[in-house]
N, C-alpha and C positions, 0 to 999 in steps of 0.2 A: 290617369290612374283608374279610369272606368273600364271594367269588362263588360264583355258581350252577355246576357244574363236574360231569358225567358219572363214575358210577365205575366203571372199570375193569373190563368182565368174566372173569371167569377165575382170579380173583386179584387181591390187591393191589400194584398197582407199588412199587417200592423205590427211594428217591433218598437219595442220600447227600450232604451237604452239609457241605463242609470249614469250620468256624470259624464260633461262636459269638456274631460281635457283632452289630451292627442290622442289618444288611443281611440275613445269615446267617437269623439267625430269624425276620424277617419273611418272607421267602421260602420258610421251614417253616413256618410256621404259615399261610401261604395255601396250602399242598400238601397240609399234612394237612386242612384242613379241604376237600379236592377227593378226601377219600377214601384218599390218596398216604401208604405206609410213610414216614418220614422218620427217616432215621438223621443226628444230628448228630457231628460228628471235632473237640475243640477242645484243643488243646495244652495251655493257660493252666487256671489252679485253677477259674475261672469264668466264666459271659460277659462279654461286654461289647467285649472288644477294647480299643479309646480310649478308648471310653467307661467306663475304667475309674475304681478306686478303690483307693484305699491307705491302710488302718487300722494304725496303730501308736500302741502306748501314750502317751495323753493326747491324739493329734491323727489328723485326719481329712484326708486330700487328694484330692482329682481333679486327677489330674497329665496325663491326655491332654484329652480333648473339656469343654474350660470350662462352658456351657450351649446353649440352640439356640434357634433360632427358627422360625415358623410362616409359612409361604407358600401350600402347597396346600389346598385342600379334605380333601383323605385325609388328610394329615398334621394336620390339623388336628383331626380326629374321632379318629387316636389319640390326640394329646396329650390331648384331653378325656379319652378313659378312661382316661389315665394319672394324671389328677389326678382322677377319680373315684374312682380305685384306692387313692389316696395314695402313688403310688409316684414324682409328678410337683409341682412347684411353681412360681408366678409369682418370681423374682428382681429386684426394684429394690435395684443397688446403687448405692453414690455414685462414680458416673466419673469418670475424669479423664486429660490425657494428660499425659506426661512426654518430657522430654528436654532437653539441656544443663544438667540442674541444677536445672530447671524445673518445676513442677505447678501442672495449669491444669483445673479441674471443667471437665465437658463433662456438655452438656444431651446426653440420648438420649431418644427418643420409641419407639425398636424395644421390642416386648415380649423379652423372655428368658424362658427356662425350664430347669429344672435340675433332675433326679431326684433322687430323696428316699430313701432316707436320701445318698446320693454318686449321681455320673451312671448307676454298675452300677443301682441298681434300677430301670430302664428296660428294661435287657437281661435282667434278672431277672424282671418282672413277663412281657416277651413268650416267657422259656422255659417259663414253664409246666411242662405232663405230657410236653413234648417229649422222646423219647429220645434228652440229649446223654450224650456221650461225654469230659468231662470227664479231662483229663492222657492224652491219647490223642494219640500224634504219627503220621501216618500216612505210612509209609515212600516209599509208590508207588500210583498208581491207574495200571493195565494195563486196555487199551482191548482185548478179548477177540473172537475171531472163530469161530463155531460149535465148530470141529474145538479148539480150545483149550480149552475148557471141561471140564475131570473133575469138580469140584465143584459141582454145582449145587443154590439153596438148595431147599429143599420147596415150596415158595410157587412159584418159579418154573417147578420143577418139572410141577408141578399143572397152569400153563398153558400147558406142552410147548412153553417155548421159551424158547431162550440167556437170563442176562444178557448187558449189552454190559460192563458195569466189575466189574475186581475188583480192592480197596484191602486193599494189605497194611500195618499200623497195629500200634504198641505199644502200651500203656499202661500208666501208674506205678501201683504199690500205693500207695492210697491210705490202707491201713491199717498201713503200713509206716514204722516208727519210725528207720530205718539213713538214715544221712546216703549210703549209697554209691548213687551213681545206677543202675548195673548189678543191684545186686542189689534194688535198689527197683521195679524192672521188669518185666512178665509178661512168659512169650516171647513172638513175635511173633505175630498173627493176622490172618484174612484172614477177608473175607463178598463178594459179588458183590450188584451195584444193575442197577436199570434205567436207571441215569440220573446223573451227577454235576453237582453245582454248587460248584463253587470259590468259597466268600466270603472272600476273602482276595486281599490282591495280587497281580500278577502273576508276580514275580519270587518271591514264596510258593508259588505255585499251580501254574504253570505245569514247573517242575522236577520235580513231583510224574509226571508222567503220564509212562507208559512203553509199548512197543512188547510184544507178546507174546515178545519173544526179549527181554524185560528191558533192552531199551536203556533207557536212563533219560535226559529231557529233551528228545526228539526230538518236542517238542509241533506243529511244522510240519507232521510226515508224520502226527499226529492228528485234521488238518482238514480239513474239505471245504470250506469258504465260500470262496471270493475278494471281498475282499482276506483273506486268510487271518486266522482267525480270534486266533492266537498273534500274527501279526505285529500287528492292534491292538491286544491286549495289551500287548506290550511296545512299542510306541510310547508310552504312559504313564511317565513318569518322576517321581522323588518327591525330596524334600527330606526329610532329616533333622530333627530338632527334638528336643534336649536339656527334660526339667523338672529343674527343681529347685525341693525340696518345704526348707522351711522351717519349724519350728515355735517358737514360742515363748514362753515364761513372763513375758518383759517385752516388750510388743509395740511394733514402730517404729510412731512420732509419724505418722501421715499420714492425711489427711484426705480417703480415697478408700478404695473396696472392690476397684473394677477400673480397671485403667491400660493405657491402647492407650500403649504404649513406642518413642519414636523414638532408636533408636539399631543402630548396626551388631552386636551381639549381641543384643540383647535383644529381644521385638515384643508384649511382654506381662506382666502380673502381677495376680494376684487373691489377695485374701483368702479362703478357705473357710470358714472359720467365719460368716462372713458370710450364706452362704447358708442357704434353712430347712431345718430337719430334721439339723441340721452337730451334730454335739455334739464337745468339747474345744478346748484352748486355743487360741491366735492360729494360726492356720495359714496361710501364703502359700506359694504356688506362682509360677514362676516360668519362662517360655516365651523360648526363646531364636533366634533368626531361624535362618531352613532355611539361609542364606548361612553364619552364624559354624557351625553345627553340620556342613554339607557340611566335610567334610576331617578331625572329629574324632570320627566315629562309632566308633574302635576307642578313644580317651583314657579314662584312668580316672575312671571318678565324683567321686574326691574334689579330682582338678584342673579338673573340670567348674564344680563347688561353687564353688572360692577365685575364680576369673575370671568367674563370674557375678552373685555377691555385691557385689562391688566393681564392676560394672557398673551394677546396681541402685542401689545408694548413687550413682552420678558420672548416673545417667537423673535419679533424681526429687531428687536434690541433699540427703538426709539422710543422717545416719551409721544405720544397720541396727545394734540390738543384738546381742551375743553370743548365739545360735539355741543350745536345744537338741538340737533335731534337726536333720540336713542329712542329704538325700541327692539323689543327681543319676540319673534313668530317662533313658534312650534311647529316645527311638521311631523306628526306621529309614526307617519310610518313611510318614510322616507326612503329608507334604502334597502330589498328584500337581501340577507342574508343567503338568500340559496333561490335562487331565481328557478322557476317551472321550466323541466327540462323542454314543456310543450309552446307555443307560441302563441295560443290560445286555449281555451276550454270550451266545447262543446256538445251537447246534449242530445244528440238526434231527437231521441223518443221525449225527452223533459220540453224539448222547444226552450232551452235553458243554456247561456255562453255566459263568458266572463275572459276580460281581458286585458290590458296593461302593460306596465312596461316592468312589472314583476314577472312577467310572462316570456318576456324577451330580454330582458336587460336592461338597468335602474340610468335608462338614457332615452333623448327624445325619440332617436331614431328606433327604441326599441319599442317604445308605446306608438308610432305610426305601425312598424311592423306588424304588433300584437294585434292593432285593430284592422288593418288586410287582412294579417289571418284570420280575423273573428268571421270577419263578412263575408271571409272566401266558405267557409265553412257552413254557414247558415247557407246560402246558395247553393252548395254542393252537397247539402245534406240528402242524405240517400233518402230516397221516395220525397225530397222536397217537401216543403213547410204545405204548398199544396195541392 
């Protein structure tokens, strides 16, 4: 996946890339391998983003991104070295759909694929020796203009001239046993990039960027493109989507692994343990449509849980046993309504990208896309970063 790409003389350029899942580190790992510092900033214990996973005692869930599938050429030579890796698997499970009460096997002929041991070891295998930045919340990225600048790094120093960004970032003690978030905390820090890329949504991303007088969220006067580069941005809008994980010691009677769900809450259910590489007992998950979840993004988990359980049972027409584990994840912005005609975003003059699978398409294969094109992009930047 590495191109042929010039290094830098003078020094090594520095790019700093918000957020840890597919998109994110693909687009670090085609920068580092162009020679390019790559700093990554990721809130969360680990990568992945959706593509996440959730271990707790006796079961196993992938509560955001179910599995993926293969279209491109590129995408298709990673998934090979991810199941060279063993970090990747072929999934045949027993389909079927549901609704009024109803379950009806459905023939699929699409391939699936699903990362081993949970969807995270996908994002795990592409961070590699990357320098993330794990439990790291990064406060502001200030878009810097010569005469602003007091600190500048050694590195850039060397090749006697400005960063343009500088990200002022927290991050949790990690070796820190105190339940208190404050004192779990280092203080605040800062370092200066040649370059940032937002992997993360817009409505994540875009808040971040600030004016050297510390205005915060005035990402319009940030931009040079017309149509302005914020205003695509947020022309992207997303759907919420509630999981609810499931575990269980007596598993419901059903004669299906995954279920495309016709009903007004619900658009989805899978078994986990199902898939390879899964270890512990029956685990189901359980996807709730962006329609029933839009309006109840601040409701508590455990009234998420009782109203989607009872939906489940009234889709595929079985009673659900008594679960010993239940819990209900939120993921706010889940699914872009109207995806960026472009494949990425990028900034020539700002030294400013952003990128995802908002960009490409609310799938893995679109966040690997988005973050090729992010990188290809910064590389190919006219007169180069420099």
């Amino acid at each position: 996946m590495q191109g042929d790409h010039p290094t830098p003389i003078g020094g090594r350029l520095r790019v700093a890339v918000v957020g840890a899942g597919i998109s994110g580190l693909t687009a670090a790992n085609e920068l580092a391998a162009a020679g390019i510092e790559v700093t990554i900033f990721e809130r969360g214990r680990g990568p992945g983003g959706r593509a996440g996973r959730r271990q707790v005692p006796g079961f196993e869930f992938d509560h955001g991104a179910q599995y993926f599938t293969v279209r491109s050429d590129a995408f298709a030579r990673q998934t090979a070295a991810w199941i060279a890796a063993g970090v990747a698997a072929e999934w045949s499970p027993r389909f079927a759909t549901a609704g009024d009460g109803v379950l009806r096997p459905k023939a699929s002929h699409t391939t699936r694929y699903v990362g081993v041991p949970g969807m995270s070891g996908l994002a795990g295998s592409l961070a590699g020796s990357l320098d993330l930045r794990y439990r790291t919340q990064v406060i502001s990225a200030t878009r810097q203009s010569t005469t602003d600048i007091t600190n500048i790094h050694s590195a850039q120093s060397a090749r006697n001239r400005p960063a343009e960004w500088m990200l002022r970032f927290s991050s949790e003690n990690q070796d820190s046993s105190t339940a208190d978030t404050k004192l779990a905390r280092n203080h605040e820090q800062s370092d200066t990039f040649d370059a940032l890329l937002l992997a993360c949504t817009p409505q994540q991303g875009l808040p971040l960027l600030t004016t050297t007088h510390g205005e915060i969220g005035l990402a319009e006067r940030l931009v040079s493109t017309e149509p302005s580069f914020a205003e695509q941005a947020r022309a992207v809008k997303f759907d919420p989507v509630w999981a609810v994980l499931l575990g269980f010691t007596s598993p419901p009677e059903l004669p299906a692994d995954a279920i495309f769900i016709d009903h007004p809450a619900l658009s989805w259910a899978a078994r986990n343990d199902s898939k390879p590489g899964r270890a512990g007992d029956t685990a189901w998950v359980l996807h709730a449509t962006g329609a029933w979840s839009t309006g109840r993004e601040e409701a508590a988990p455990d009234s998420i849980a009782s109203a989607l359980i009872p939906a489940f049972e009234e889709a595929v027409g079985i009673h659900v046993p008594e679960p010993v584990y239940v819990a209900a994840h939120r993921w706010r912005y889940a699914r872009p309504r109207n995806p960026s005609e472009e494949t990425a975003l990028w900034d020539a003059k700002m030294k400013l990208g952003m990128c995802g699978d908002w960009c490409a398409g609310a799938r893995i294969e679109g966040a690997f896309t988005s973050g090729l094109a992010a990188a290809q992009r910064i590389l190919d930047s006219e007169g180069g970063l420099w």
